[in-house]
N, C-alpha and C positions, 0 to 999 in steps of 0.2 A: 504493500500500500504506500511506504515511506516511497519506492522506486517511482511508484505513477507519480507524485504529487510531485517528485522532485521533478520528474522529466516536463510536465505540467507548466511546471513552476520554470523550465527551460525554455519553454517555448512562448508563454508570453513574453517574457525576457527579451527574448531574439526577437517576436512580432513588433515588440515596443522599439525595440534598436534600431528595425528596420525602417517602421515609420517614421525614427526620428531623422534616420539617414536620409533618406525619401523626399524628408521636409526638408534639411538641410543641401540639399543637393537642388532641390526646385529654385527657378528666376522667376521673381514676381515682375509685369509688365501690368504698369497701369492704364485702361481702357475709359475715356473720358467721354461724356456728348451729352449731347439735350434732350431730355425726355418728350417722348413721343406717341401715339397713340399706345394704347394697352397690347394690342395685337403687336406695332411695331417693337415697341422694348420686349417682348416675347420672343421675340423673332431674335433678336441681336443676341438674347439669352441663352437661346437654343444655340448659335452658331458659336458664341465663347465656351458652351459645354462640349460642345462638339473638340473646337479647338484645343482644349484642355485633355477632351480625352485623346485624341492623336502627338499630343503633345506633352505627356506626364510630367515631365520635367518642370512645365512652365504654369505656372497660376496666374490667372488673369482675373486682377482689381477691378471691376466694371461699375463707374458712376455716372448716372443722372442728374446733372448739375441745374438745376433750375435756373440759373441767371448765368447762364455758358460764358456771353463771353466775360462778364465782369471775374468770374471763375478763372478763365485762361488768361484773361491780363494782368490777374495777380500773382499768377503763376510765374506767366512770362517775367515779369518784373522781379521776381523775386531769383527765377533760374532754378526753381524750385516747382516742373509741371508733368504732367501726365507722358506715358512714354509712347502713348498712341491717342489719337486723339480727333473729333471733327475738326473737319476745314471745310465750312463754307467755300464756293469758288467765289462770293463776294470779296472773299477775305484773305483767298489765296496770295497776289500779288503783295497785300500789307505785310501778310505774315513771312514769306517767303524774303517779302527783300530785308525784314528784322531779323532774320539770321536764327527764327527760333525753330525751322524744319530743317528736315535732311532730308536729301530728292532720293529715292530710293528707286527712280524710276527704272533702272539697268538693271533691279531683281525682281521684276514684278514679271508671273509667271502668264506666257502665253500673252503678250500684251496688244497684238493686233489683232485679241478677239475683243476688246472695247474699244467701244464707237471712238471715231477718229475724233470727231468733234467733242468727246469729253476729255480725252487726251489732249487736244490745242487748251482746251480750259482748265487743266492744271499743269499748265507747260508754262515757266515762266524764265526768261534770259533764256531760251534753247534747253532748258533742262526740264524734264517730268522728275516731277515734284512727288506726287503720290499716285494711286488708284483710286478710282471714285467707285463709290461702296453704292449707289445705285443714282436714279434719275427723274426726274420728272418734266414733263414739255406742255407747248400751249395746245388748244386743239378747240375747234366749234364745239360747243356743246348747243344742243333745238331741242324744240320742243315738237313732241310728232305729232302730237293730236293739232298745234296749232297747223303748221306747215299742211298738216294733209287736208284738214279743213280750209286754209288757202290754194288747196292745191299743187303745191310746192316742192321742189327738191331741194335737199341743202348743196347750200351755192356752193361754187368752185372755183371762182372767181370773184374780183372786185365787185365786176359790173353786177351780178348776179348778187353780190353780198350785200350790196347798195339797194339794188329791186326789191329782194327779200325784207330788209328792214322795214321797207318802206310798207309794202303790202303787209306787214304782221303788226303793225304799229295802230291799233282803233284802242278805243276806250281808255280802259285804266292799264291794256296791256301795249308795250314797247317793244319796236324790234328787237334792239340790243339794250343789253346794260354790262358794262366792264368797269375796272377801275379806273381813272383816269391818273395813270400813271405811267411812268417809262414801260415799266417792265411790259406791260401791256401794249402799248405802242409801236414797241421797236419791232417784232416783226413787221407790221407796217417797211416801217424805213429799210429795212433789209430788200423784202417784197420789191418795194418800188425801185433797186439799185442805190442806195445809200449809206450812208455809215458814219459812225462818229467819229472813228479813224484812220487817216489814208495812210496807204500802203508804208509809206515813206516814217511812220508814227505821229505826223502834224495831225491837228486836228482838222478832218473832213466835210463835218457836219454843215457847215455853211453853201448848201448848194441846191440845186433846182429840184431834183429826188426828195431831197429832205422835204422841201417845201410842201411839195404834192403831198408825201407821205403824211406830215401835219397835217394839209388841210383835207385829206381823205378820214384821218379819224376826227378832227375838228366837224364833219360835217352832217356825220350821222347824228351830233348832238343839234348844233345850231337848227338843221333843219326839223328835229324834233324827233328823228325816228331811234335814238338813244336817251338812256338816263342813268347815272351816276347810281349807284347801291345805296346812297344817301337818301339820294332822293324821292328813291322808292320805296325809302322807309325801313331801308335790310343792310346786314353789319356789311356785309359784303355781298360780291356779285352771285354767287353760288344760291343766299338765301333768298336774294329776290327773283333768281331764276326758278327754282322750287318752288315756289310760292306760287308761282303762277304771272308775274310783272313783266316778265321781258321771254322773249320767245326765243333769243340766244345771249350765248354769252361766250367769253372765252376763257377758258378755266384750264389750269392741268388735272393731272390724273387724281390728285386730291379728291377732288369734288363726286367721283364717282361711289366709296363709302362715305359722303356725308349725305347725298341724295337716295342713296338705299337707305338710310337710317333715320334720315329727318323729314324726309315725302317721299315717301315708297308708292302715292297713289299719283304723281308726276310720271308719264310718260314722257322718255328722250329719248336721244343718241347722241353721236361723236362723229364728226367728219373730221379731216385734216384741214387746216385753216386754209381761207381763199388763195388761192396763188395772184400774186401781183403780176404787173408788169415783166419785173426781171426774173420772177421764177417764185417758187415755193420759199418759205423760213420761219421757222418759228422759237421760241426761246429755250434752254436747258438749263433745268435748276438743279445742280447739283452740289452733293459734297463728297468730298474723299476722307480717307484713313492717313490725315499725316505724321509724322515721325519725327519722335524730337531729335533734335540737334545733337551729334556725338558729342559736342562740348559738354550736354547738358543732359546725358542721357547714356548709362552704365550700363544699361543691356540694348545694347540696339541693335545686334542678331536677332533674341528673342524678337524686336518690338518689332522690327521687320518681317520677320517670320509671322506675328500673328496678321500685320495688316494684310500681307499676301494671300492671307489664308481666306479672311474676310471678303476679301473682294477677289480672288484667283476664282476658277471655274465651278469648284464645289462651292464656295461662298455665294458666287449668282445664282446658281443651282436653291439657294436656300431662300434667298433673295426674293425667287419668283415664284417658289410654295406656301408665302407667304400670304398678309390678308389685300387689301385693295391699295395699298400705300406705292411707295416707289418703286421703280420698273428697272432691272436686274441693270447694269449698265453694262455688262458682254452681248453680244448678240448673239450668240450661243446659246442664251437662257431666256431668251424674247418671246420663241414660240410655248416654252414653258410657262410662260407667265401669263399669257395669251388664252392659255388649256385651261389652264385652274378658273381663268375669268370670264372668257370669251372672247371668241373674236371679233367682236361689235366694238372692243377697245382698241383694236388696231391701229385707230388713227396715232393715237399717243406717243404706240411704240415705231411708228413711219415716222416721224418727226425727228428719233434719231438720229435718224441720216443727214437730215440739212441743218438741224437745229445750231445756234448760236448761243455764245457763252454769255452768262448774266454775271460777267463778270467787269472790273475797272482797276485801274494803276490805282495807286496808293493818294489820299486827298480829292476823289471825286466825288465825295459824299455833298459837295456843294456844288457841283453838277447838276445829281440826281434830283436835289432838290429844286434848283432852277428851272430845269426841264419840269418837273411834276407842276411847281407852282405856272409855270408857263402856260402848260395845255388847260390846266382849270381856270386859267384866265382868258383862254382862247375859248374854252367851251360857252364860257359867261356870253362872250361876246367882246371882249375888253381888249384883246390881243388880235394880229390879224397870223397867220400860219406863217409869213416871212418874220414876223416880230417875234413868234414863241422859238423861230430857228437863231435867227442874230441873237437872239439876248442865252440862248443856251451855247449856242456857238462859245459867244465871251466869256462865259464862265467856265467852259471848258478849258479855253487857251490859257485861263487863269489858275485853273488848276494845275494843266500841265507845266506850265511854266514853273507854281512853287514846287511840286512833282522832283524837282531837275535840282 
């Protein structure tokens, strides 16, 4: 009896020594971002257990920072932050030329199965910076019972996007309602051949494309057949589309589990947005998995290793078995994503292809605000589409210039 208890008594011993080795032998990598719907922080959950289990060695710290970036600036300032981490592409360019990432872009596995345009958007000085861990784009979103009681297809063009507003627009219900803001606009300016940047990196914006582009979204308001989310009484565009107030809108893939879940008895669909003049474009809102800085940053094997893993081919794979949220950013994992949802959302995941970055250099946050405060003084009336371009033009050049 004394022999069992002894040998007993040996082996948890050894199970304790092992576990301690185990622990002692594991790199913690810390995994930072902003909390997001219930399903999505599910999802990110699932894929660090994942990662944890193919990876025993490595324990992954995963936090939900509710005030993100006040979170990472005091991080950053401190040199004291997360060893994996979101990066908005708003914020790619700031962070990247603060010297607080490391471009990891030369170990990211398989990299010309993500779309080429999320690649230019976290490519900054010639260098890819990180993986973008998934996507989101603009896209028509109609209303079917209205359109088919006009009679109607969803437009495919300007002209036709222009006729539609028009013909959907009686009563208390509006053809369109969008925000009146850049982000929403800029397709537009793409659309019609323009841009805020020329080739050469001067500011572009100042030119006869631009203008049109203005006065093509300036017109659906002025002339009546749009209305502001404001106006219609709803926080944003998505509710007063729901509701029953505007017959389109232009939304990303967001909007698709909030219209299942908050008017389920709205009938829609999703086209791909009108193609302009110079062709098809629409915007890409993403963010990637960036990497701290080896200055400032003790396992950055690990931290590399896990963002790879995140966003590499199993990681989109997970990405796209996920709930209604963001759209895998490999294109490998598109028709996947597509299966679980339907291919009625298709339009979203085509947008990959031409889509543009919503992204800006460092100091254009008074840009964006000049251009937004512009068009809502054009929509008034108060501004004419050559004034809302010159006066965003100058404040571009002003940017760029303190930029430098």
């Amino acid at each position: 009896m004394r022999n069992v208890r002894f040998v007993l008594l040996v082996v948890a011993v050894l199970a304790l020594v092992s576990v301690s080795l185990v622990s002692a032998q594991q790199t913690t990598v810390r995994l930072a971002g902003w909390s997001s719907s219930d399903a999505e922080n599910a999802a990110l959950e699932a894929m660090v257990a994942a990662f944890e289990e193919a990876n025993p060695d490595i324990n992954v710290e995963l936090t939900f920072a509710p005030e993100y970036e006040t979170f990472m600036q005091t991080g950053f300032a401190s040199g004291d932050y997360p060893e994996v981490f979101y990066v908005d592409s708003f914020r790619l360019q700031d962070w990247a030329s603060a010297g607080v990432l490391e471009p990891y872009g030369d170990q990211i596995t398989e990299p010309d199965d993500i779309y080429v345009s999320l690649r230019d958007i976290f490519t900054y000085e010639e260098q890819l910076y990180c993986a973008p861990k998934d996507f989101s784009t603009l896209a028509l979103v109609y209303n079917t019972d209205l359109f088919e009681a006009a009679g109607l297809n969803a437009p495919t063009n300007w002209e036709e996007f222009v006729a539609a507003a028009e013909a959907l627009t009686s009563g208390d219900v509006v053809g369109l309602t969008t925000g009146i803001e850049l982000p929403r606009f800029l397709p537009l300016l793409y659309q019609n051949g323009g841009a805020i940047f020329a080739e050469d990196g001067t500011i572009g914006l100042n030119s006869e494309e631009a203008v049109g582009a203005v006065d093509a979204f300036l017109s659906f308001y002025t002339n009546g057949f749009a209305k502001s989310p404001a106006d219609l009484g709803a926080g944003w565009a998505g509710e007063a589309f729901g509701q029953g107030k505007a017959a389109m809108t232009i939304e990303g893939n967001w909007i698709i589990q909030y219209l299942f879940d908050q008017f389920p008895d709205t009938n829609w669909a999703v086209a791909e947005l009108p193609v302009g003049p110079a062709g098809p474009a629409t915007m890409a809102f993403t963010v990637c998995y960036g990497v701290a800085a080896a200055a400032n940053n003790a396992n950055l094997e690990a931290s590399i290793k896990l963002a790879d893993f995140l966003t590499g081919p199993e990681g989109a794979q997970m990405v796209a078995a996920g709930g209604f949220g963001p759209m895998p950013a490999r294109a490998s994992a598109a028709e996947a994503w597509l299966t679980a949802r339907g291919e009625e959302f298709a339009p979203f995941v085509a947008g990959g292809e031409y889509s543009r970055p919503w992204s800006f250099p460092p100091g254009f946050g008074s840009f964006i605000d000049a251009f937004n405060n512009g068009l809502n003084e054009g929509v008034k009336g108060n501004l004419t589409a050559a004034e809302v371009v010159e006066q965003a033009a100058e404040a571009a050049q002003e940017a760029l210039e303190e930029s430098m």
